[in-house]
N, C-alpha and C positions, 0 to 999 in steps of 0.2 A: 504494500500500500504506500502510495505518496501524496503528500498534501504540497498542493502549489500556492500560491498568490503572485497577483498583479497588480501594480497601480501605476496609472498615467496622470498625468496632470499639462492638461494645453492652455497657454491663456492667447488670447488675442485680443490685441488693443481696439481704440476706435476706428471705425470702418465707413469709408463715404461711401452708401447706398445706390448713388445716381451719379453719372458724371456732371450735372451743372453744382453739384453739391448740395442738395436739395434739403438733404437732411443724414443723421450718422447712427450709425449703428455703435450703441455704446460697450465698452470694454467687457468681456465675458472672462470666467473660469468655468473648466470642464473637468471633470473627477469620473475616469472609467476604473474598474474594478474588476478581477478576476478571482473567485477559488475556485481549483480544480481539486478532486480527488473527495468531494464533498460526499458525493454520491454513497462511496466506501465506508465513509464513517457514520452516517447516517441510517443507511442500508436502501437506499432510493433504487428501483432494480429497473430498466428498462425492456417491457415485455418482450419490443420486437427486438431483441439480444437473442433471444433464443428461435432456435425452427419451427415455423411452421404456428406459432403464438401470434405475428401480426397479418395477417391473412384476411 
């Protein structure tokens, strides 16, 4: 069994919308996240894993 994690983190600043500059898109942060291996400790089972179960 192995347990994973991930984390991202994007910022992007303010962003002109239009080209006359019409209006902006203000400063964001973005937070993605992974665990893998979750399934295993849990006990989460994926039916169509096995044959002939997702049919």
């Amino acid at each position: 069994m192995s347990l994973g994690f991930g984390l991202g983190l994007t910022y992007t600043g303010e962003v002109d919308a239009r080209l006359p500059n019409t209006f902006e898109i203000p400063s964001y942060l973005k937070v993605d996240a992974i665990l893998q291996g979750l399934r295993e400790i849990v006990g989460w089972e994926n039916p169509c894993a096995k044959p002939n179960k997702c049919r």
